[in-house]
PyMOL CGO cylinders between C-alpha atoms (Angstrom):
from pymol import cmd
from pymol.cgo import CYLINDER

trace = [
    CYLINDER, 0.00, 0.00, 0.00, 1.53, 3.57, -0.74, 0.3, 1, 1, 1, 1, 1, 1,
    CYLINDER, 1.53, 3.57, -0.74, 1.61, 6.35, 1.15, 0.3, 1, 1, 1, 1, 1, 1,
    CYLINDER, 1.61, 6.35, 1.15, -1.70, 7.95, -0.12, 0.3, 1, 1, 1, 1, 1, 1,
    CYLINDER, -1.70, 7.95, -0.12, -3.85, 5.07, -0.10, 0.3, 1, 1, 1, 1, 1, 1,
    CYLINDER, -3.85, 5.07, -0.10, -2.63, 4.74, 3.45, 0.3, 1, 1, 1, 1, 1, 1,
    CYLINDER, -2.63, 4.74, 3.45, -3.81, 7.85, 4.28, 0.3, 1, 1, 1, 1, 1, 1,
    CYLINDER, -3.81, 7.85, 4.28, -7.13, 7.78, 2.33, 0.3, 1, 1, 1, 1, 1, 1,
    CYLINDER, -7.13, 7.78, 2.33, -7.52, 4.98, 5.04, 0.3, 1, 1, 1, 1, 1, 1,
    CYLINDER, -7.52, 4.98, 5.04, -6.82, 6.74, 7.66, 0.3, 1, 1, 1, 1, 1, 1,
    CYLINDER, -6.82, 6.74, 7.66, -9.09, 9.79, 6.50, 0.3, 1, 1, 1, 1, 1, 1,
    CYLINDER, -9.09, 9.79, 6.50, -11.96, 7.28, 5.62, 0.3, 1, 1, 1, 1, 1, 1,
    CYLINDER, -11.96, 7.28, 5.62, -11.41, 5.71, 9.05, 0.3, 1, 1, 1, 1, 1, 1,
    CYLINDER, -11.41, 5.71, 9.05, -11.25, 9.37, 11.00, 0.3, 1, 1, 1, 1, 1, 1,
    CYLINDER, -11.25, 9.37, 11.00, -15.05, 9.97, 9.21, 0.3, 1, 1, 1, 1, 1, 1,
    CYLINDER, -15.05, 9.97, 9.21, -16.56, 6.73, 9.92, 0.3, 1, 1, 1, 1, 1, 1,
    CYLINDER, -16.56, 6.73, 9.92, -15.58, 7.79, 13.81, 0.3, 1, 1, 1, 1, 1, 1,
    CYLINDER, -15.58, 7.79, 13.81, -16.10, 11.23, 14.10, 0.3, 1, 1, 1, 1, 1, 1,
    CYLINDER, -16.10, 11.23, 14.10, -17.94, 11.97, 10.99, 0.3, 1, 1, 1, 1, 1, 1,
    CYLINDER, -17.94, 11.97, 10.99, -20.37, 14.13, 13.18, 0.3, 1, 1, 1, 1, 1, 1,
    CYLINDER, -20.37, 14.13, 13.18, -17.73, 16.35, 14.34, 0.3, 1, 1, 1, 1, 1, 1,
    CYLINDER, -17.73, 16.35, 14.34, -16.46, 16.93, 11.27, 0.3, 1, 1, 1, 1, 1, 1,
    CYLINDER, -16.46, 16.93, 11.27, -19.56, 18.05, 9.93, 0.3, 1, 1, 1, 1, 1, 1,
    CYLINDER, -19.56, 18.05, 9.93, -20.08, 20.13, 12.48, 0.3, 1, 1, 1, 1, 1, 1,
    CYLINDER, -20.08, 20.13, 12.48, -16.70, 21.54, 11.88, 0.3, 1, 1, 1, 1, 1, 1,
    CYLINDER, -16.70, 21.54, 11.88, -16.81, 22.24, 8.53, 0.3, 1, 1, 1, 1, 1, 1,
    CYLINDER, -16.81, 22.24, 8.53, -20.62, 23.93, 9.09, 0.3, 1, 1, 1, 1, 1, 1,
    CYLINDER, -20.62, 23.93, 9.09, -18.26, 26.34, 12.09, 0.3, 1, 1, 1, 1, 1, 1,
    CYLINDER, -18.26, 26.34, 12.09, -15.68, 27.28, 9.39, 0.3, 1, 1, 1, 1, 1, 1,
    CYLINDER, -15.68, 27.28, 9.39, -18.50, 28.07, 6.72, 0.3, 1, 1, 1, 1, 1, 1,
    CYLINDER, -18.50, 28.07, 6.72, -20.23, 30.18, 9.10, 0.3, 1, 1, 1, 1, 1, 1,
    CYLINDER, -20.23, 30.18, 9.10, -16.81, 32.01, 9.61, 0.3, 1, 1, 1, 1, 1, 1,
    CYLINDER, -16.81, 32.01, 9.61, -16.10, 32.17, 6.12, 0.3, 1, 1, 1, 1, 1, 1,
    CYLINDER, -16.10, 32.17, 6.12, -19.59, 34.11, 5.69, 0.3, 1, 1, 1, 1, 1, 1,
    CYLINDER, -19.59, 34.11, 5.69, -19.20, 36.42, 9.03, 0.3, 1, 1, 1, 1, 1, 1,
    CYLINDER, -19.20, 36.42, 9.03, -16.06, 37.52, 7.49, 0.3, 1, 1, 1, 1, 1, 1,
    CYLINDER, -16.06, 37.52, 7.49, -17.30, 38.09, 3.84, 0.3, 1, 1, 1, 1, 1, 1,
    CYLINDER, -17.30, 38.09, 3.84, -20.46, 39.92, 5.31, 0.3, 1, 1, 1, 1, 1, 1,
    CYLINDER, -20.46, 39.92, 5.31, -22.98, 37.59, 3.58, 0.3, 1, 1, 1, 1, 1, 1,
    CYLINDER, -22.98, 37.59, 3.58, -21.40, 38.42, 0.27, 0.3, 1, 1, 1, 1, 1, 1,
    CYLINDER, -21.40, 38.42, 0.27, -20.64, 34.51, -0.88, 0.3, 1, 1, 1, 1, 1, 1,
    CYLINDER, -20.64, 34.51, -0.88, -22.80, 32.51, 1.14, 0.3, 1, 1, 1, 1, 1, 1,
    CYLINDER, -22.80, 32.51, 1.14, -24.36, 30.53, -1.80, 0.3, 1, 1, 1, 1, 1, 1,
    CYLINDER, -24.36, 30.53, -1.80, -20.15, 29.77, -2.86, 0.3, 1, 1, 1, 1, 1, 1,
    CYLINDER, -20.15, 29.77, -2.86, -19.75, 28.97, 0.88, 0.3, 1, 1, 1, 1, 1, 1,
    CYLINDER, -19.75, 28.97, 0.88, -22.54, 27.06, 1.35, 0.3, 1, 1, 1, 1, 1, 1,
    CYLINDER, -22.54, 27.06, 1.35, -21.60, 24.89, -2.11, 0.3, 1, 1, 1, 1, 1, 1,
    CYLINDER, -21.60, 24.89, -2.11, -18.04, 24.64, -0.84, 0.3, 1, 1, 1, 1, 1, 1,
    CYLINDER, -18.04, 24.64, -0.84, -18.86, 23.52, 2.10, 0.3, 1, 1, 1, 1, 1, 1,
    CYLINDER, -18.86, 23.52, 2.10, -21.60, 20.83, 1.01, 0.3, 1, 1, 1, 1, 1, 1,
    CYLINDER, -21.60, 20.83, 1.01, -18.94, 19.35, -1.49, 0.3, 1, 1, 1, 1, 1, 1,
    CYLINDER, -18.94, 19.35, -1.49, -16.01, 19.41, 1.07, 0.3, 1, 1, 1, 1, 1, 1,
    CYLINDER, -16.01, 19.41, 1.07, -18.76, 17.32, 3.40, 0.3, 1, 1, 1, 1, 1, 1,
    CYLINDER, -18.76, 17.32, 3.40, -20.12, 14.77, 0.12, 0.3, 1, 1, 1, 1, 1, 1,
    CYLINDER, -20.12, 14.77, 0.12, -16.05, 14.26, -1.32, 0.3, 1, 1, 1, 1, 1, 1,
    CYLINDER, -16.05, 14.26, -1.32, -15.26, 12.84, 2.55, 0.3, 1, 1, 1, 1, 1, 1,
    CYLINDER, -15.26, 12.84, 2.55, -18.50, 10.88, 3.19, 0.3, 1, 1, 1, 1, 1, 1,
    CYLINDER, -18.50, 10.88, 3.19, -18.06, 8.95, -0.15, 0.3, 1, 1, 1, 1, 1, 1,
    CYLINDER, -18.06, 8.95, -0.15, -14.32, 7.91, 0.78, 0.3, 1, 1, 1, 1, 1, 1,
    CYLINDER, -14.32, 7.91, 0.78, -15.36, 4.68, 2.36, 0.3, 1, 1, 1, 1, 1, 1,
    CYLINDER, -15.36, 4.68, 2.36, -17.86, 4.36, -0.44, 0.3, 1, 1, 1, 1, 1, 1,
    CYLINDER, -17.86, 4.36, -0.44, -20.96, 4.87, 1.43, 0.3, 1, 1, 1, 1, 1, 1,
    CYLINDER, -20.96, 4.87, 1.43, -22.90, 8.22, 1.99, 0.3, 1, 1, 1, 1, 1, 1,
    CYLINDER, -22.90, 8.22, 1.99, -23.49, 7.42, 5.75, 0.3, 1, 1, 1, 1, 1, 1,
    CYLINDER, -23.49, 7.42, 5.75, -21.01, 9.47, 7.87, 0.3, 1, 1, 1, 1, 1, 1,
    CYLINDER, -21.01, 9.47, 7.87, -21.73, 13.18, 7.96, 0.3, 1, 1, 1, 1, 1, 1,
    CYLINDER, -21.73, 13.18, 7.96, -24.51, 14.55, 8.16, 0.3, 1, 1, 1, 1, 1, 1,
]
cmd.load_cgo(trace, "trace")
């Protein structure tokens, strides 16, 4: 195994744990992102952020992990 399927492993494994926190995580930055902008990007943000959340579910293959 190389080095970056080891660590898509580890990533997949880190979601299927804590996928919950990470959501909530990533839903903490992209309120950040949009305080900071003033509302200005939200629908970019909000995009961003819902990709960022459906390209880390799917590593394991299922859709099951954040929410």
């Amino acid at each position: 195994m190389g080095f970056l399927d080891d660590a898509k492993a580890k990533l997949g494994d880190a979601v299927d744990d804590h996928g919950d926190k990470i959501g909530d995580g990533i839903d903490k930055a992209a309120d950040v992102a949009s305080d900071k902008t003033g509302g200005k990007f939200d629908d970019k943000i909000d995009t961003g952020a819902d990709k960022l959340k459906d390209g880390l579910d799917s590593l394991d293959g299922k859709d099951d992990d954040i929410t």
